[in-house]
C-alpha atoms as one frame of an Amber mdcrd trajectory, in Angstrom:
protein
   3.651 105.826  96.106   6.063 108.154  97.974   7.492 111.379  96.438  11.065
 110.624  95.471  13.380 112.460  98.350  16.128 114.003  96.723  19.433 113.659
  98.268  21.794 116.444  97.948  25.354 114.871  97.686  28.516 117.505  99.343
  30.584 118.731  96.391  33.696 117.535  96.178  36.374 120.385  95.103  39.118
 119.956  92.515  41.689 120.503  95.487  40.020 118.394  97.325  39.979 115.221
  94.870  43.997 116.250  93.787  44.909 115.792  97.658  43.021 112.667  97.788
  45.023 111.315  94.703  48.169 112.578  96.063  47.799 111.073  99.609  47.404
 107.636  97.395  50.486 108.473  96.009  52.395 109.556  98.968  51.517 106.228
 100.735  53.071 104.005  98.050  56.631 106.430  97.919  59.128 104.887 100.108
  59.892 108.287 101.949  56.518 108.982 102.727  54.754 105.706 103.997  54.595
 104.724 107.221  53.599 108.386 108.175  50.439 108.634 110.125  46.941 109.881
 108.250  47.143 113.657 109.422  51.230 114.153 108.165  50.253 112.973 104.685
  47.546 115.056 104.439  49.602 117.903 105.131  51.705 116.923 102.091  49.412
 116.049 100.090  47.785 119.866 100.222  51.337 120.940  99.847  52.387 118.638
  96.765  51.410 119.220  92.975  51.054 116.742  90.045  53.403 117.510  86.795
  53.412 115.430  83.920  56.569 114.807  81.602  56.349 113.560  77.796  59.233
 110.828  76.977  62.703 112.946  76.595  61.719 115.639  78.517  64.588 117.121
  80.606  63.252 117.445  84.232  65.804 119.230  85.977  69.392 119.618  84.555
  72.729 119.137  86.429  73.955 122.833  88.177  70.095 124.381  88.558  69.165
 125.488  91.969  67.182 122.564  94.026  64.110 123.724  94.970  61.729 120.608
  94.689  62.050 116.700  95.399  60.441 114.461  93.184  58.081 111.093  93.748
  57.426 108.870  90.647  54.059 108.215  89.969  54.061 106.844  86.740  57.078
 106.435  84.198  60.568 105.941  84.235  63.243 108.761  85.131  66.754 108.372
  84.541  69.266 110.331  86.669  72.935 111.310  85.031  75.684 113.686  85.430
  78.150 115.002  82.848  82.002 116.179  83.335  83.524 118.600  82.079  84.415
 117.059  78.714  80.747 116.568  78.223  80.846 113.195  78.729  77.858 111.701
  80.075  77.451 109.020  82.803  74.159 107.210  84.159  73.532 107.016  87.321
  70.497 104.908  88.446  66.714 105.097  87.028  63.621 105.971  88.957  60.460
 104.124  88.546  57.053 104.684  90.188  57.547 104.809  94.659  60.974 106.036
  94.206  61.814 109.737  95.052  64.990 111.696  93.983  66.417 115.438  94.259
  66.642 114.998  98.407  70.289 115.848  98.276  70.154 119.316  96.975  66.605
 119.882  98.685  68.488 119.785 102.147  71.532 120.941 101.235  70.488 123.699
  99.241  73.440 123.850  96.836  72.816 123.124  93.243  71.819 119.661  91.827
  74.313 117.108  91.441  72.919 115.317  88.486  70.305 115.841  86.110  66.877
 114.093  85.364  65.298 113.218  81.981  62.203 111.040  81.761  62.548 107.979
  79.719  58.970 107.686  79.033  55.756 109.610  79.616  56.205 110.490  83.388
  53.641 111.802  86.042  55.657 112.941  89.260  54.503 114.765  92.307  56.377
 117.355  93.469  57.324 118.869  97.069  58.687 122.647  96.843  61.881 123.071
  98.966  60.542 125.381 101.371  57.397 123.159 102.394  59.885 120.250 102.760
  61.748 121.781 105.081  58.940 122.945 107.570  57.568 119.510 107.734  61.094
 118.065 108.523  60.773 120.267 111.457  57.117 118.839 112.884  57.860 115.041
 111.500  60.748 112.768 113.123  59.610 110.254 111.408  60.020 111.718 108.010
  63.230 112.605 109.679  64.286 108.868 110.194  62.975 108.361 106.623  65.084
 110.515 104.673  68.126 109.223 106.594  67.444 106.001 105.633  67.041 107.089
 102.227  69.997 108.843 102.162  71.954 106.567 103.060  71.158 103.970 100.621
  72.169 106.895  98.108  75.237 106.989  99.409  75.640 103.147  99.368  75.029
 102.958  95.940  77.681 105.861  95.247  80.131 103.578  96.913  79.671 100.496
  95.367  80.240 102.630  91.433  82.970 103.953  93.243  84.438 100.528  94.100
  83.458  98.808  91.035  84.881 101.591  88.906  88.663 101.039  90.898  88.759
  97.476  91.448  86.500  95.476  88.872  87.599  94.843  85.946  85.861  95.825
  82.645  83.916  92.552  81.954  83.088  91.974  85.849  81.543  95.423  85.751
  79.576  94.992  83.058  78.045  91.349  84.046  77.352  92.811  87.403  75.760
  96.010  85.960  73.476  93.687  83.878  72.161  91.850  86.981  71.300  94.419
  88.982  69.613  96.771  85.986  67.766  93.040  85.113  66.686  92.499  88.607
  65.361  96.196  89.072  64.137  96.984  85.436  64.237  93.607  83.699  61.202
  91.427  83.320  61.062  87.618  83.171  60.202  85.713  79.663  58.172  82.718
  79.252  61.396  80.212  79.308  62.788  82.176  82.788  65.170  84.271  81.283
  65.719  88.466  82.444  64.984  90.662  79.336  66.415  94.201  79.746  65.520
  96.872  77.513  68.402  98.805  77.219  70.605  99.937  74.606  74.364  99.230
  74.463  75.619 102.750  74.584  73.896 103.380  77.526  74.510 100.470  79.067
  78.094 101.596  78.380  77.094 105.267  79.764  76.239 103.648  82.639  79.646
 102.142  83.553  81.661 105.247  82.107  82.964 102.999  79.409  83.313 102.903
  75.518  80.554 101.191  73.302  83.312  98.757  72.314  84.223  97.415  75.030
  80.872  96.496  75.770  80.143  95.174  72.407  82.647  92.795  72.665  81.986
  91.268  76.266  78.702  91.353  74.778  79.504  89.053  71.886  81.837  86.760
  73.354  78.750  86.089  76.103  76.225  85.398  73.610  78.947  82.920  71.739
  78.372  81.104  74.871  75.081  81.227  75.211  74.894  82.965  78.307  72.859
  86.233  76.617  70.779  87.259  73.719  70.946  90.549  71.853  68.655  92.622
  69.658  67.355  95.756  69.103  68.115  98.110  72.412  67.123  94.623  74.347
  69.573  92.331  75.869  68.061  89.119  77.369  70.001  87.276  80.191  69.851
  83.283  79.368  72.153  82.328  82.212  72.683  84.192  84.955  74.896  82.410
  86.906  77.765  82.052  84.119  77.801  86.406  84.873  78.014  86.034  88.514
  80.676  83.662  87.884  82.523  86.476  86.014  81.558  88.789  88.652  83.169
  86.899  91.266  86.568  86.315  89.168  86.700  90.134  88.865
């Protein structure tokens, strides 16, 4: 019989296996992919890994922004608060989506805050390192436009919804588009939404109330379903039918 040969096997470093899992990361995130091999690596040596237990406050609204974010795992929501301390919801990140680019370029202070909604992992880009691989990468470049501007789109469609819909049109149209993003289907083809009427009603800068009673008068009809911070959408044609009366 021949002596065993034994093989030695390369060790593989901690960095090493962390930029590896990052680079996996990176090529799922909708700012990053599409780069070639060699730019992601360089990010991936650049980018750490922090994880976020369910309510924890991120970054708040007014701090200096010195990072951008990638979801890996979780859910982040994304608000901003006036001066009365009223609160309003802005969108909610979920794993591929990135936020904190406006204040990373800019470099003013953050627009909005972030909490996470449930236990969150994110990877994180420092300002600085952003910025230097902006310079060598057009195509990051081209990416962050793009991004950008669907920021902005969204802005302007609150903005327009918030001065020309009407309470109940804003509200059905909110629905769909939080069901379609964050909603999953049932067994009988109906959108459940986990969500909880006051901050559905954060969301569209309105009172409880008012969304209590649209709320009502659509399950009266049969059109929704309401329980416990859950709202299932039965049919969702009846709301774009209120949506396009608004």
């Amino acid at each position: 019989m021949s002596p065993a040969i034994d093989v030695e096997t390369p060790a593989v470093s901690a960095s090493e296996t962390n930029a590896r899992s990052a680079k996996a990361v990176l090529q799922k995130n909708f700012l990053f992919r599409g780069l070639p091999d060699s730019a992601l690596e360089r990010i991936a040596t650049l980018a750490t890994r922090r994880n976020y237990s369910k309510g924890t406050v991120i970054f708040s609204q007014g701090q200096p922004g010195d990072a951008l974010f990638g979801v890996i795992a979780g859910q982040v929501r994304i608000s901003a608060s006036g001066t009365a301390g009223q609160e309003v919801f802005l969108n909610i990140m979920e794993p591929g989506d990135t936020f904190g680019e406006i204040a990373v370029m800019d470099g003013l202070p953050r627009t909005a805050g972030a909490i996470a909604l449930e236990d969150t992992s994110l990877i994180v880009v420092k300002r600085a390192d952003f910025l230097r691989l902006l310079e060598r990468e057009p195509r990051l470049a081209i990416q962050l436009l793009k991004l950008l501007c669907e920021r902005l789109r969204w802005t302007s469609a609150l903005v327009e919804e918030t001065a020309f819909l009407p309470s109940p049109a804003r509200l059905a149209k909110r629905l769909l588009i939080l069901a379609s993003l964050h909603g999953r289907s049932t067994s009988v083809g109906e959108l459940e939404l986990r969500i909880s009427q006051s901050d559905l009603a954060r969301f569209l800068n309105i009172s409880r109330q008012i969304v209590n009673q649209n709320l009502s008068r659509w399950r009266n009809h049969g059109w929704v379903s309401l329980g416990n911070s859950r709202i299932v959408i039965r049919d969702p044609e009846a709301l774009r039918r209120v949506v396009e009366a608004g």
